[in-house]
N, C-alpha and C positions, 0 to 999 in steps of 0.2 A: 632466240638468243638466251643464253644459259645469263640467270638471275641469282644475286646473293645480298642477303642483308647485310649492310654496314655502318660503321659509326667511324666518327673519329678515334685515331688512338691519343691516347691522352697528351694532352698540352701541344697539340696540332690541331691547328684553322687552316682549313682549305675549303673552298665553297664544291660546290654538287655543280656535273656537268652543267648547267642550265643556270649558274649563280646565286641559286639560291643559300641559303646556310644548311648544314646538317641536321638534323631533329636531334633533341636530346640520347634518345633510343635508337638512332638509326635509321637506316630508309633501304627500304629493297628496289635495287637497283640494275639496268642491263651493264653485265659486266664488257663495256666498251674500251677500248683503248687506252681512254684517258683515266678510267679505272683501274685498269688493271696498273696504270703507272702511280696513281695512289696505292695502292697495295703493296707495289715491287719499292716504292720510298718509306714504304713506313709509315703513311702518312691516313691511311684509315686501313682498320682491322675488322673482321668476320664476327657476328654476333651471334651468339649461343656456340663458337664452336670452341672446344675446351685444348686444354694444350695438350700435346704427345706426353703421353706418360713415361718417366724418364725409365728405361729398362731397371730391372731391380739387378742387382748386384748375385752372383752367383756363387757362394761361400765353397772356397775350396778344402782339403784336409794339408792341415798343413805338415804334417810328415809325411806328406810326399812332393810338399814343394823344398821342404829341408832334404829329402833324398835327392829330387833332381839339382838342388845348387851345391849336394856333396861329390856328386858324381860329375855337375862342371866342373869344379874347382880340381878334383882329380884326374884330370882327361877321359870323365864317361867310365872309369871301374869301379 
């Protein structure tokens, strides 16, 4: 059974399948049912895994975004 360490997410109490409390650092745990419905609530998060890095923005030239809004504004000539 596929394992992952978890913690609470912050300012969330929920006890561990078996009732016990969290550990400060988290507890590596079988991803069961009742797991995966903490994860799917928000209610404990993945340790050490980092966020999606938010795509970087792609600069465009802007005389040719001023050429394409000249030639909407004129029906495309």
């Amino acid at each position: 059974m596929l394992e992952k360490k978890l913690k609470l997410a912050p300012g969330r109490t929920v006890p561990m399948e078996d009732g016990r409390d969290w550990p400060e650092g988290g507890a590596t745990v079988p991803v069961t049912l009742y797991i995966r419905r903490r994860i799917a609530d928000g209610d404990l998060v993945e340790v050490g895994v980092k966020a999606p890095a938010a795509p970087v923005p792609t600069t465009t030239d802007s005389n040719t975004n001023d050429d394409a809004a000249a030639k909407a504004k004129n029906g495309g000539k």
